[in-house]
FIRO-501431 format. One line per 3 residues: their letters; for each residue x, y, z of N, C-alpha, C. Coordinates in steps of 0.02 Angstrom, whole numbers, plus 50000, padded with zeros to 5 digits. Last residue first. Example, Ala and Ser with C-alpha at 12.3 -4.5 7.8 and 13.67 -1.06 7.14 Angstrom:
# residues 2
sa> 50642 49888 50354 50684 49947 50357 50645 50002 50394; 50660 49716 50390 50615 49775 50390 50660 49835 50390
# end
This chain:
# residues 355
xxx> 49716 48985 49645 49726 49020 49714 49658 48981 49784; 49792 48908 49503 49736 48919 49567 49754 48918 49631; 49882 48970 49412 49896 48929 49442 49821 48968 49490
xxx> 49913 48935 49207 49889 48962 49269 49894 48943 49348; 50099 48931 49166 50030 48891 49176 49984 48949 49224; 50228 48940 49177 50188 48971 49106 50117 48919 49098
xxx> 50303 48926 49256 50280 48873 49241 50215 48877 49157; 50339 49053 49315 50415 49015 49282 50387 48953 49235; 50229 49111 49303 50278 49150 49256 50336 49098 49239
xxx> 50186 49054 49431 50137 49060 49352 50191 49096 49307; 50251 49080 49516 50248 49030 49501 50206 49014 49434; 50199 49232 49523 50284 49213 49477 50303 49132 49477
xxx> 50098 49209 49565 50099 49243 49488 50166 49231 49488; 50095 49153 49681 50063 49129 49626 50094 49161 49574; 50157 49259 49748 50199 49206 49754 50152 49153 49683
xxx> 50044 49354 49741 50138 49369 49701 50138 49307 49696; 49939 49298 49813 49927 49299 49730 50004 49327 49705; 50017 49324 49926 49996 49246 49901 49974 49242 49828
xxx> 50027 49441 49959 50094 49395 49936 50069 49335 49913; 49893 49481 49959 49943 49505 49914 49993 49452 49901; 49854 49424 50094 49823 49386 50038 49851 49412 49958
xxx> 49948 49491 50194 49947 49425 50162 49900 49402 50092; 49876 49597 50183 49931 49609 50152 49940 49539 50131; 49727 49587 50244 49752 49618 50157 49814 49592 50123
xxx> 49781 49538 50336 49759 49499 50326 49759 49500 50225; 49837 49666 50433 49877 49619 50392 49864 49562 50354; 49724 49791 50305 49738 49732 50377 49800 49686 50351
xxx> 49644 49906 50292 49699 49856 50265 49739 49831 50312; 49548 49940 50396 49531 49900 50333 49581 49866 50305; 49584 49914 50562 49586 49960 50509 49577 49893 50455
xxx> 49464 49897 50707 49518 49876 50653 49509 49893 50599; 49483 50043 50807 49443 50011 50748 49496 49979 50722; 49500 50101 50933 49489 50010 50964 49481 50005 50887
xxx> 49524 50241 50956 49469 50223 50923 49447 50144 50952; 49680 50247 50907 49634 50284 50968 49568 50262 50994; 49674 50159 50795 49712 50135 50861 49661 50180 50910
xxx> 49600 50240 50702 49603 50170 50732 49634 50150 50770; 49695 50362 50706 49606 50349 50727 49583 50276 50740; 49799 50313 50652 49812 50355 50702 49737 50348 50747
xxx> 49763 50274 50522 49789 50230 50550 49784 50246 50648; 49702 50391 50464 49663 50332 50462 49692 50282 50524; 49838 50464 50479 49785 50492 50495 49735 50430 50528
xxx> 49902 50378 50368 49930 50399 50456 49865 50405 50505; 49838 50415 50249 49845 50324 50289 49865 50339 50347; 49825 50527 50224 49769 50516 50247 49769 50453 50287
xxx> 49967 50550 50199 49955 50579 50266 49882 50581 50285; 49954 50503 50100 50001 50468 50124 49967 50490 50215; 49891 50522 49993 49858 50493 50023 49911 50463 50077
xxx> 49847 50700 49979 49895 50659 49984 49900 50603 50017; 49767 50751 49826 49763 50710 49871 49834 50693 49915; 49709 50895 49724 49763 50829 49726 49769 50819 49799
xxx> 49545 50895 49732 49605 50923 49732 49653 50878 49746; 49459 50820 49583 49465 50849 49638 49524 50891 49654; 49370 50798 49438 49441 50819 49463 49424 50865 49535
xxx> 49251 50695 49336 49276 50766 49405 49352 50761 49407; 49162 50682 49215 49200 50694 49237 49214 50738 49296; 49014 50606 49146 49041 50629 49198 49109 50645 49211
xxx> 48913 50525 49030 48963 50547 49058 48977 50597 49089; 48761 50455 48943 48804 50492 49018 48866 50485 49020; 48735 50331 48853 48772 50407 48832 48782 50469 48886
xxx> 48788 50218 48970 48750 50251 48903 48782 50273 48869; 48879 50297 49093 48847 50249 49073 48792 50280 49035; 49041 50360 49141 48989 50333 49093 48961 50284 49100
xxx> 49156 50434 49232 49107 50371 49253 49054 50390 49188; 49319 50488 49255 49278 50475 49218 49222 50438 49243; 49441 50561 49400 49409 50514 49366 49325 50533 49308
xxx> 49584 50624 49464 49529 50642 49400 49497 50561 49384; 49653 50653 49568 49596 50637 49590 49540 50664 49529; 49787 50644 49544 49764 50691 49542 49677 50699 49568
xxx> 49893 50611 49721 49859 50596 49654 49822 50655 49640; 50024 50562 49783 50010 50651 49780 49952 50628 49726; 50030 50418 49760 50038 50442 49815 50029 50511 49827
xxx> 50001 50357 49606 50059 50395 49616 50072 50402 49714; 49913 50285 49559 49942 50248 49621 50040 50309 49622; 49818 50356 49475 49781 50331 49545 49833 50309 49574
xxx> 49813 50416 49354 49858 50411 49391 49841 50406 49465; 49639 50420 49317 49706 50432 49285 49752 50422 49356; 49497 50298 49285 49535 50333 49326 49595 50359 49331
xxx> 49343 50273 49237 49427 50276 49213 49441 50315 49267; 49214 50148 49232 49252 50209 49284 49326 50198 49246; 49060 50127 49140 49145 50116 49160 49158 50187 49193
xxx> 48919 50024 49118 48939 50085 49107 49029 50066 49141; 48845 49913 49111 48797 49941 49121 48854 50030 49106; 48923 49794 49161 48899 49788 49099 48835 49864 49074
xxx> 49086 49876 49169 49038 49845 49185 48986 49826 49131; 49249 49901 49195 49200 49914 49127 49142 49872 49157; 49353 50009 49253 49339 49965 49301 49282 49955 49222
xxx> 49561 50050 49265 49501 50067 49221 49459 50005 49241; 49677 50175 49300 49658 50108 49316 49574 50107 49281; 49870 50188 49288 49771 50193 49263 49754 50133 49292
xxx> 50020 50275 49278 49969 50245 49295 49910 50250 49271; 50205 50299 49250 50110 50312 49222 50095 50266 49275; 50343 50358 49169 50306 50356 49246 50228 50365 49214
xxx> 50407 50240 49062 50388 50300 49082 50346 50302 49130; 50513 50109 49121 50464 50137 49075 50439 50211 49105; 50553 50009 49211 50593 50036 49162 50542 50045 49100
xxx> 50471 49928 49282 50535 49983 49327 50572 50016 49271; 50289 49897 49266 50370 49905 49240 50393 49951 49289; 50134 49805 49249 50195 49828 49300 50259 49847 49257
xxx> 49979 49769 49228 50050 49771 49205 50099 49827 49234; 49843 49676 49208 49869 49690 49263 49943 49712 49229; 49663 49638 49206 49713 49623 49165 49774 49666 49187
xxx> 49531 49539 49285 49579 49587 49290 49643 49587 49248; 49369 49471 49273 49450 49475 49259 49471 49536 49246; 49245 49369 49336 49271 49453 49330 49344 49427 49300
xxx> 49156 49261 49367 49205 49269 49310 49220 49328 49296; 49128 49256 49514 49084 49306 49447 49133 49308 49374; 49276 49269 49577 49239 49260 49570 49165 49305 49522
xxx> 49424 49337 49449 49396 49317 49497 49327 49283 49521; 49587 49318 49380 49505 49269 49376 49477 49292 49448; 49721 49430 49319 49665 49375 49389 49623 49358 49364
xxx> 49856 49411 49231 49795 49430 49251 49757 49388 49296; 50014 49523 49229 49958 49461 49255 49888 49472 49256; 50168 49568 49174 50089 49572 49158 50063 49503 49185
xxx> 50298 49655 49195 50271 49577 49210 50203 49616 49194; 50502 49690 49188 50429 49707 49177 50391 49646 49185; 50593 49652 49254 50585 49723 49239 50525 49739 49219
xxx> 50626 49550 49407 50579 49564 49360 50564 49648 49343; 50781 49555 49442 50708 49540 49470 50694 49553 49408; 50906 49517 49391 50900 49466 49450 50825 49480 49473
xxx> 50943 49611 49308 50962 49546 49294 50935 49501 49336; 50937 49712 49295 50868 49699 49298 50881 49625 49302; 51047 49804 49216 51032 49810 49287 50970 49780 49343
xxx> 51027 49728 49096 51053 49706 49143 51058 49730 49191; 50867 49742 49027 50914 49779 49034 50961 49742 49082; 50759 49647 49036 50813 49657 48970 50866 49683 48987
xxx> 50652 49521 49098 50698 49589 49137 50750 49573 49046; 50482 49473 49123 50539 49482 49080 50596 49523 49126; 50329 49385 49148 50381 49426 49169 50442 49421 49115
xxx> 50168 49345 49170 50213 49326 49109 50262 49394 49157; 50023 49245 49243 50075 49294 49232 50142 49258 49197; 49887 49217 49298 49917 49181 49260 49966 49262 49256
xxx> 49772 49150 49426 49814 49198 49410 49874 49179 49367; 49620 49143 49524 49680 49124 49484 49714 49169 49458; 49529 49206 49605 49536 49132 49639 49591 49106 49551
xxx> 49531 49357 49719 49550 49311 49657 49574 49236 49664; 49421 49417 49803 49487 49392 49809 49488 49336 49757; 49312 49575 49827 49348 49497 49811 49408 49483 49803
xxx> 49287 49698 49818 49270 49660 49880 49269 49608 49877; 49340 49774 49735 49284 49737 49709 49256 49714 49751; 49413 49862 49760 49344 49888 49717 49307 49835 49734
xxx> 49506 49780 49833 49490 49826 49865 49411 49833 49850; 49558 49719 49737 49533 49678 49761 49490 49723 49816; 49617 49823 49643 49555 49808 49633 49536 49752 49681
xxx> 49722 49855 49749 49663 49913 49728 49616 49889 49692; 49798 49763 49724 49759 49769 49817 49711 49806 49777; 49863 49771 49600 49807 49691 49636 49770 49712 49672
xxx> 49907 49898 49554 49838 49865 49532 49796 49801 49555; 50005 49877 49664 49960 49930 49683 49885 49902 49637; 50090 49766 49643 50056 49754 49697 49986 49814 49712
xxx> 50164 49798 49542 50137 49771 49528 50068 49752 49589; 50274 49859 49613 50216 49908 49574 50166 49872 49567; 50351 49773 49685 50356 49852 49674 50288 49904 49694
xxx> 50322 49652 49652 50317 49665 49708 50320 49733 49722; 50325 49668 49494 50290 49631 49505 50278 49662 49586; 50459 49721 49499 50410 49769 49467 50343 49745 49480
xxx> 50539 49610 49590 50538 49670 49556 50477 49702 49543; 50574 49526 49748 50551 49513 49676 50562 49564 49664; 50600 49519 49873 50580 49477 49854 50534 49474 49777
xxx> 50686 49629 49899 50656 49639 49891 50597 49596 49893; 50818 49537 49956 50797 49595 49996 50721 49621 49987; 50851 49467 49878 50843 49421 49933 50823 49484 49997
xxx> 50855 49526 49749 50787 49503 49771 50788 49461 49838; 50892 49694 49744 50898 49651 49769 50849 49584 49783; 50837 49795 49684 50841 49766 49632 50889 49704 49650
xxx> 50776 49869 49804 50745 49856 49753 50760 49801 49711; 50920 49924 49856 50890 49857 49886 50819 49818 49827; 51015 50010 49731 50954 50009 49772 50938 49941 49799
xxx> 51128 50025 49656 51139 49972 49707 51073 49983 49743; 51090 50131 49569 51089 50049 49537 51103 50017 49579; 50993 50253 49640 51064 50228 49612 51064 50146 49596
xxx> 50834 50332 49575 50881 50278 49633 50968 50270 49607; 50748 50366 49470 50729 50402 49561 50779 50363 49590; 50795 50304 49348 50800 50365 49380 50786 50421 49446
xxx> 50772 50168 49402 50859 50178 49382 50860 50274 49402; 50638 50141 49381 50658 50167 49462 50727 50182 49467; 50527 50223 49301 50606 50220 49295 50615 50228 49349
xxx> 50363 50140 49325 50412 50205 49348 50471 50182 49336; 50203 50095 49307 50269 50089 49293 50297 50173 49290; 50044 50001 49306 50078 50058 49338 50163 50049 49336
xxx> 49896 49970 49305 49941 49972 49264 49989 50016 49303; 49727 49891 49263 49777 49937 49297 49846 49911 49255; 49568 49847 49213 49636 49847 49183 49673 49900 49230
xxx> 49429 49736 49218 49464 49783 49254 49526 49792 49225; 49265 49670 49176 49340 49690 49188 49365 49733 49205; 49141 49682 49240 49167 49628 49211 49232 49609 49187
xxx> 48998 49727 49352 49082 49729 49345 49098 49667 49278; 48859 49769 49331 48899 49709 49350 48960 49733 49317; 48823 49935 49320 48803 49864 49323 48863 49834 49347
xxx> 48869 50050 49370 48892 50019 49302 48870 49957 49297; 48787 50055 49510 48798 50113 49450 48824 50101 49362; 48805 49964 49606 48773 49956 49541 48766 50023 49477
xxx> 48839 50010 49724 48794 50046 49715 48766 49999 49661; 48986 49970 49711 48929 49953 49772 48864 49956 49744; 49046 50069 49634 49036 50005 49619 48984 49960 49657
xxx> 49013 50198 49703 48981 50207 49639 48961 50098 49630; 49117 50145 49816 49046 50156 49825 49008 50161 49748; 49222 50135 49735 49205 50085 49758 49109 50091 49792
xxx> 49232 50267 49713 49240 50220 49644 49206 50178 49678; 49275 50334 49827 49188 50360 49809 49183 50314 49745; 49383 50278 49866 49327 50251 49906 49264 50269 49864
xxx> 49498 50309 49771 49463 50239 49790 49358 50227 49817; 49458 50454 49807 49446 50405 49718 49431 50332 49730; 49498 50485 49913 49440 50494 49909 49430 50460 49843
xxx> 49614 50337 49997 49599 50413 49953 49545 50411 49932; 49643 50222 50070 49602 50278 50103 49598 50336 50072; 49700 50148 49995 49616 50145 50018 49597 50164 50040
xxx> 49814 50205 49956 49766 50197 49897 49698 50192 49914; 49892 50146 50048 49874 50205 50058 49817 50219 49990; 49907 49994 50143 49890 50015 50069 49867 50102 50066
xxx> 50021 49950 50255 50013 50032 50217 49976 50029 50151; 49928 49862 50339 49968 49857 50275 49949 49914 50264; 49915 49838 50511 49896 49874 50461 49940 49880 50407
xxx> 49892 49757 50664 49920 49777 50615 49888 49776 50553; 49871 49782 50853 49852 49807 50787 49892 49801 50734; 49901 49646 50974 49925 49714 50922 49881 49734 50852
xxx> 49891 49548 51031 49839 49584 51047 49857 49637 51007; 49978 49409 51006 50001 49476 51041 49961 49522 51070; 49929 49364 50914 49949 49327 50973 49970 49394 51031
xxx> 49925 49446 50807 49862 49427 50845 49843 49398 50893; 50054 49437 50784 50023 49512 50793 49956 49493 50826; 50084 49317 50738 50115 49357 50780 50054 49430 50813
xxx> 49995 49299 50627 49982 49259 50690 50024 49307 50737; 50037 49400 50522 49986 49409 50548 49952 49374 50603; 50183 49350 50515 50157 49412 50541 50090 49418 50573
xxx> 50138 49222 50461 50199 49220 50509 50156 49273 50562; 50114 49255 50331 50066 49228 50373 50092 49244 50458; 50231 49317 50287 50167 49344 50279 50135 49343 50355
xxx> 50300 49185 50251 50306 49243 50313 50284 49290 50331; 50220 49123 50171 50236 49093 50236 50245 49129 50311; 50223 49196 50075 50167 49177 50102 50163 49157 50163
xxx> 50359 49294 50051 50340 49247 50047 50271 49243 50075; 50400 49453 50100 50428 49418 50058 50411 49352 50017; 50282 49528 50187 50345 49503 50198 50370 49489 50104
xxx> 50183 49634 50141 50193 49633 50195 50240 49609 50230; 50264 49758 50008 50220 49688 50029 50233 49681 50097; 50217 49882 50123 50194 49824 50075 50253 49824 50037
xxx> 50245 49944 50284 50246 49956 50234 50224 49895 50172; 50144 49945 50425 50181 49904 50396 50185 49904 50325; 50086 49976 50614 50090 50012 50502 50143 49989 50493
xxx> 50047 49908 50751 50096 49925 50697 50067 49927 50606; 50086 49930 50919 50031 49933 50855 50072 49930 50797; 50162 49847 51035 50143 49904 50999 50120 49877 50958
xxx> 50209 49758 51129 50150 49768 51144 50121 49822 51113; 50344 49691 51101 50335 49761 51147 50258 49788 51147; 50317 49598 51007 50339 49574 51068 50326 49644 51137
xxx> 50273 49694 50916 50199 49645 50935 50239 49614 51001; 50406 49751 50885 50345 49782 50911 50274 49743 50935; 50470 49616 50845 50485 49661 50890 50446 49721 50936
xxx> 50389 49601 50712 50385 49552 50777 50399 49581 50821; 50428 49700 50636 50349 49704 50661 50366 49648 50709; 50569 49670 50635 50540 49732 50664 50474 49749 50677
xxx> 50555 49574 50565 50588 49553 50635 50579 49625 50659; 50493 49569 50440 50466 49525 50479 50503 49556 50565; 50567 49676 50358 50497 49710 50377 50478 49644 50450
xxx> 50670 49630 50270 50697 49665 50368 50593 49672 50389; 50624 49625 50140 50655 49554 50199 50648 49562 50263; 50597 49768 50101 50530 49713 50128 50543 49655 50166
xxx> 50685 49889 50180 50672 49841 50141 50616 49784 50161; 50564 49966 50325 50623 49959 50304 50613 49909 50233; 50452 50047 50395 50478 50053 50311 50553 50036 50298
xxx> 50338 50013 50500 50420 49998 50483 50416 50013 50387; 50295 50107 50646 50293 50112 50572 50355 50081 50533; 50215 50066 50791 50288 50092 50761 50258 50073 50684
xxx> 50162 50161 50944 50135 50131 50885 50209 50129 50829; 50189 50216 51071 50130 50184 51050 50132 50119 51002; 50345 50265 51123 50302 50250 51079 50248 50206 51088
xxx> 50431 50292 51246 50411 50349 51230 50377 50334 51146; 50446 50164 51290 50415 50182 51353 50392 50268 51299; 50554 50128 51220 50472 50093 51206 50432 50146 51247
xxx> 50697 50127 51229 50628 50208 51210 50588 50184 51195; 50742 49985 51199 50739 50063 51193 50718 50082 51175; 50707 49851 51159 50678 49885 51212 50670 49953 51233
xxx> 50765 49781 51089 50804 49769 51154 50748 49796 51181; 50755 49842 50962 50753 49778 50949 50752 49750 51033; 50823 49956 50973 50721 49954 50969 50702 49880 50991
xxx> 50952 49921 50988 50914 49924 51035 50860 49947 51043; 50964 49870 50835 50978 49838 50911 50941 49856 50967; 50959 49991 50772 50892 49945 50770 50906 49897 50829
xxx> 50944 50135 50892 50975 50103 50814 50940 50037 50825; 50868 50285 50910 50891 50229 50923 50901 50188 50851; 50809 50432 50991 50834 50411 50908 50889 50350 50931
xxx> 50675 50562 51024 50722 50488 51033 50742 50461 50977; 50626 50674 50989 50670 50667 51049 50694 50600 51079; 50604 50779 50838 50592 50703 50856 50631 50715 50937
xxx> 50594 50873 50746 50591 50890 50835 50564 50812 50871; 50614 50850 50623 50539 50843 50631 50534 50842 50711; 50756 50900 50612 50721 50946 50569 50624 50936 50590
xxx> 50819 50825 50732 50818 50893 50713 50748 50925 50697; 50799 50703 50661 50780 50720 50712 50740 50817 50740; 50870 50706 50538 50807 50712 50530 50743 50731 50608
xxx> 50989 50721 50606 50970 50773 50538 50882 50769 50550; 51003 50590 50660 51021 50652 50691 50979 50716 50650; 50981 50506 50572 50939 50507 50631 50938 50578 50650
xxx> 51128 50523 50511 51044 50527 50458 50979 50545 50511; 51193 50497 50603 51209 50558 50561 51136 50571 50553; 51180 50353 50615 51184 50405 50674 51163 50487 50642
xxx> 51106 50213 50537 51126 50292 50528 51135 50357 50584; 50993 50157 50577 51087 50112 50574 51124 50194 50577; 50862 50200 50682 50902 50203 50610 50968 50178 50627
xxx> 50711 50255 50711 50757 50197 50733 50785 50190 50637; 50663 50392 50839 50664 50361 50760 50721 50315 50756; 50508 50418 50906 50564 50402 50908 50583 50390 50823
xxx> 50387 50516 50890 50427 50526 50950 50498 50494 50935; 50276 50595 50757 50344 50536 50787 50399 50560 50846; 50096 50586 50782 50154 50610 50795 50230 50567 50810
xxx> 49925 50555 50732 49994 50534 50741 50047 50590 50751; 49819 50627 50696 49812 50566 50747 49867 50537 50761; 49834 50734 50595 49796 50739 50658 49798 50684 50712
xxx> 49969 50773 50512 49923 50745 50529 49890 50774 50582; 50122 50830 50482 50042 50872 50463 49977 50842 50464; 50183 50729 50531 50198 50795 50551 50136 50841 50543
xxx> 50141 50629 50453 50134 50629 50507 50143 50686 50550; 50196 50656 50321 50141 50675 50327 50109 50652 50401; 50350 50691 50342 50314 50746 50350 50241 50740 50345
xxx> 50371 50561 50366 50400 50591 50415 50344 50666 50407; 50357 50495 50224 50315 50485 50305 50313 50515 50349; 50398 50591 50133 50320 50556 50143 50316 50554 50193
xxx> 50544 50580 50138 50520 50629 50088 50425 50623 50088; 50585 50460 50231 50609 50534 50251 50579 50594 50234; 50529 50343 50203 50497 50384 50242 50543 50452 50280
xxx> 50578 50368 50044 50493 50376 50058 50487 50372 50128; 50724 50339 50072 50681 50396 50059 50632 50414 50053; 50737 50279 50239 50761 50293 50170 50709 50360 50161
xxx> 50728 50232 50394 50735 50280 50367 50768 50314 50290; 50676 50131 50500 50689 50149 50428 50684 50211 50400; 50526 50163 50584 50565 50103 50583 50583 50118 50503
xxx> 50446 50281 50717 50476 50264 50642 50531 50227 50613; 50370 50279 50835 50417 50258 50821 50419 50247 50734; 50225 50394 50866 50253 50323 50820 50310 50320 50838
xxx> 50079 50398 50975 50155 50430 50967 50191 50377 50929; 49937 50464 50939 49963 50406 50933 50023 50429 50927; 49854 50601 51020 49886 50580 50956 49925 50507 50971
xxx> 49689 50675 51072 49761 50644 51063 49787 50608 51018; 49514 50622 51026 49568 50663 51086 49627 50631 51078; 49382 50598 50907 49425 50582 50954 49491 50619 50978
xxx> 49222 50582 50849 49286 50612 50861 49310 50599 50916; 49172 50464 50735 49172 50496 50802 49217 50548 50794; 49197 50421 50610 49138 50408 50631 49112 50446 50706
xxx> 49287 50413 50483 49281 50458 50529 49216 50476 50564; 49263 50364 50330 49291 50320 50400 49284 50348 50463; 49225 50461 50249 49172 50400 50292 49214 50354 50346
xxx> 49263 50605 50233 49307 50542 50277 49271 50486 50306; 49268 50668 50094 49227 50678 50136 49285 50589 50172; 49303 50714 49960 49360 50696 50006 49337 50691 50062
xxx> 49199 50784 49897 49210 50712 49882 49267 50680 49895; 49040 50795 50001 49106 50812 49957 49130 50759 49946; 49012 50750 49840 48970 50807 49877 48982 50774 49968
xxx> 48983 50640 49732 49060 50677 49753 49042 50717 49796; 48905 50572 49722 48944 50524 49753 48999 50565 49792; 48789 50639 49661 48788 50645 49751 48860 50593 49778
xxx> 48793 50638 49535 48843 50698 49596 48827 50673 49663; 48723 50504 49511 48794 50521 49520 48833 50573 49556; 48584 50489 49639 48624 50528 49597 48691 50527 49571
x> 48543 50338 49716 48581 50400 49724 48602 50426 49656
# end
């Protein structure tokens, strides 16, 4: 294949294999600010989802938002937790802190719903795992919000990579850091770790792992990491951390995360035959500018900015309708916490540690 032929078009929906009738009705679990200022509205402007209920501590907050997305059920977590207004959802979406994420996807696999499940998937490996027996004991669909794998950059990168276009892969470098002091107030759950289960590492750090385990269609068999926190509002997670993976094919990934640095991202793939750069790939509105050389070929495109939030609904919405198990699986998500839980056992022990 031609390089242009990767982009022609190049928001094209290879996942979208049929067409299909009606919408998946969500329950929306949590209500902060990515799914007040993201979720809420890119389900609103979807095609395969719609939110019927919304489950919040917050009477007020429910209320408002009810309103504004013509929601007609609004329950507090007790009684999602009990059973209320099942009868008016399909499918539930939990974006609560990452600790609360276990007993609200259980709750829905007990109620026989589907479930999108914000990342990391739990907190630990253990409880990870937990999830993904639950859910399979159950007959439920579950899906790790990686929204990254369903944007047109991921996928047409990963096809170019498929392809052999850069030859053999041989490293990889991502990267991704945001002042979260300035999008948050200093009591954010974030910088809780019996809430978060870590920092910048579980944050951010999680977008350059899944996304190249994604590219590559492997799973890293080590992982060595270094972490710091300076500032004292950082006192208890990790402000900044760099890790790198080993994977099979002696590939390596070189990996760096901050909550207290200027807002960036990249992600960059070098083969032996040519390289993909990619600019700000784990924003969520991206720009969809990538590079691909090989030789003296080069290529640049820029698409239209992406929103991959309301492509993961979408994706998610079609797989349920559909019977398809979705790609980022809770199986994805677990295998995330297990290279975290490595890498900060590799940070306190300043050893590598095999996965």
């Amino acid at each position: 294949m031609a390089l242009e032929d990767y982009f022609q078009p190049f928001s094209r929906r290879d996942w979208e294999r049929e067409s299909v009738d009606g919408t998946v009705r969500m329950a929306v679990v949590g209500l902060g600010g990515f799914a007040r200022n993201r979720g809420l509205p890119a389900i609103a402007a979807g095609e395969y989802c719609e939110t019927t209920t919304l489950v919040s501590g917050s009477p007020e907050k429910a209320a408002t938002l009810a309103e504004a997305f013509d929601v007609q059920h609004v329950v507090d977590y007790e009684a999602y937790k009990n059973g209320a207004a099942a009868d008016a959802y399909d499918a539930v979406y939990v974006a609560t802190p990452n600790a609360l994420h276990g007993e609200y996807v259980r709750a829905a696999a007990d109620l026989g719903k589907h479930v999108i499940c914000e990342k990391p998937l739990e907190t630990t490996t253990e409880l990870a795992r937990e999830l993904v027996n639950v859910c399979a004991e159950a007959g439920v669909m579950l899906m790790t919000a990686y929204r990254i794998q369903l944007g047109p950059t991921a996928r047409r990168t990963r096809e170019i990579v498929d392809d052999g276009y850069i030859g053999d892969v041989v490293q990889v470098y991502g990267g991704f850091s945001h002042p979260v002091l300035e999008a948050t107030s200093p009591d954010t759950w974030r910088l809780d770790p019996d809430l978060a289960g870590g920092g910048a590492l579980v944050d951010l750090g999680v977008y350059p792992l899944n996304t190249t385990r994604f590219l590559l269609k492997r799973d890293p068999v080590a992982v060595n990491a270094w972490t710091c926190s300076l500032e004292p509002a950082f006192a208890e997670v990790d402000e900044h951390v760099t890790f790198t993976l080993r994977f099979p094919g002696q590939i390596t990934a070189s990996c760096t995360a901050s909550f207290n640095a200027h807002a960036n991202s990249h992600l960059r793939l070098v083969g032996t035959d040519g390289m993909i750069s990619i600019s700000g790939p784990f924003g969520g509105v991206v720009p969809q500018r990538m590079v691909v050389e090989r030789g003296e070929f080069s290529v640049e495109y820029t698409g239209h900015p992406d929103d991959e939030v309301g492509e993961e609904f979408d994706y998610f919405g079609y797989c349920v309708l559909t019977g398809t198990e979705p790609g980022p699986s809770g199986r994805d998500g677990l295998e995330d916490v297990r290279v975290i839980d490595a890498a900060y056992e590799s940070a306190e022990t300043e050893q590598w540690v095999e996965l």
